[in-house]
C-alpha positions as CSV (number, residue, x, y, z in Angstrom):
1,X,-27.2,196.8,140.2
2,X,-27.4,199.7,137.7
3,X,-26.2,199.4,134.3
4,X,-24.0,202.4,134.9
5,X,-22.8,200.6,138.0
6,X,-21.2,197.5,136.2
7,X,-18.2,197.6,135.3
8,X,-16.5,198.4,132.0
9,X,-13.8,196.3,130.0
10,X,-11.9,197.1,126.9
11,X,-8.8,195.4,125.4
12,X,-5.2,197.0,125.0
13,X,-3.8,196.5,121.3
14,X,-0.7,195.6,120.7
15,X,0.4,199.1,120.2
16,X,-1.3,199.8,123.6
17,X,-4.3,201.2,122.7
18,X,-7.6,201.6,124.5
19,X,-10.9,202.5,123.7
20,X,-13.1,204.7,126.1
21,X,-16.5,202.9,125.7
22,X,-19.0,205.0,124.5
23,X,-21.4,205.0,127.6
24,X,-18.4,206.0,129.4
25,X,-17.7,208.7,127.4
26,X,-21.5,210.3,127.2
27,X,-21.4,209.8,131.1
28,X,-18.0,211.6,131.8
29,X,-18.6,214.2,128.7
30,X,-15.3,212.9,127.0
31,X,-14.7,214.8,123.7
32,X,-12.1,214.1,121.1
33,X,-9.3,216.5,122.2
34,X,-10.0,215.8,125.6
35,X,-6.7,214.4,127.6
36,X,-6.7,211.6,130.0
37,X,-4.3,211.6,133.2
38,X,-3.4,208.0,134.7
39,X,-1.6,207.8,138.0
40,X,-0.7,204.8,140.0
41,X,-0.3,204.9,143.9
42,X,2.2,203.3,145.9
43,X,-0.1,200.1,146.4
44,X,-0.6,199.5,142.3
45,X,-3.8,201.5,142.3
46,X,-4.7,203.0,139.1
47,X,-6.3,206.4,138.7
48,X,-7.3,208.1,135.6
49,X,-8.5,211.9,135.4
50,X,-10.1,213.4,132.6
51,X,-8.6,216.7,131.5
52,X,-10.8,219.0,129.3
53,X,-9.7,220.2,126.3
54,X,-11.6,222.3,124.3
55,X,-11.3,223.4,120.7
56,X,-11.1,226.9,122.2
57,X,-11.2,229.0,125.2
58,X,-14.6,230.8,123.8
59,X,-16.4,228.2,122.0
60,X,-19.3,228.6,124.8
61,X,-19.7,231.9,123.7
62,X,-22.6,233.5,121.2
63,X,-21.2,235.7,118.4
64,X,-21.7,239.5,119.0
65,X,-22.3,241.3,115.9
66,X,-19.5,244.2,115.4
67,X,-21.9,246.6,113.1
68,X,-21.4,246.6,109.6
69,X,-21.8,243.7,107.0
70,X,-18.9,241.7,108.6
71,X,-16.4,242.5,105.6
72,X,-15.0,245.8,107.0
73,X,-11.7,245.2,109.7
74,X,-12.4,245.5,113.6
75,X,-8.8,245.2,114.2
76,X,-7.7,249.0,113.8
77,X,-8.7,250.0,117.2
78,X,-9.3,253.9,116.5
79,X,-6.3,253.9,114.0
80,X,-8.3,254.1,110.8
81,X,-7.3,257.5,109.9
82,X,-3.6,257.0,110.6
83,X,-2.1,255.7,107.7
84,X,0.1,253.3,109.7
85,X,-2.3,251.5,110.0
86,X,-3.7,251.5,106.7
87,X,-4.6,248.3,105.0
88,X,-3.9,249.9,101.7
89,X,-0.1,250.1,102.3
């Protein structure tokens, strides 16, 4: 038998705490933030589901430069010559 294939045991706390073990979480790429779903069928069979939650919906991404030395506003979409939109107001 595999390591992987024995099975894993953790303690509840009194406050009902568990700890995913470590191995478990490298295997199943469980990351802090990450949400676990438990489900029990009619016959007392537990589930559990991991449910990614990642810091954010473009972390994966690589930065794209915008021109400029980063400290001039992107966020005027053609408005820079209308002075409603001036940052100076």
């Amino acid at each position: 038998m595999a390591t992987e294939d024995v099975p894993e045991e953790t303690t509840v706390s009194d406050r009902g705490m568990v700890t995913i073990p470590a191995s478990l979480r490298r295997r199943l790429d469980i990351e802090a933030g990450d949400k676990i779903q438990w489900d029990v069928d009619d016959d007392g069979n537990l589930s559990v589901e991991v449910v990614k939650q990642r810091h954010g919906a473009f972390d994966d991404f690589e930065p794209v430069s915008m021109g400029g030395d980063g400290l001039e506003s992107h966020d005027l979409a053609g408005h820079d010559a209308d002075a409603a939109f001036s940052e100076d107001r």
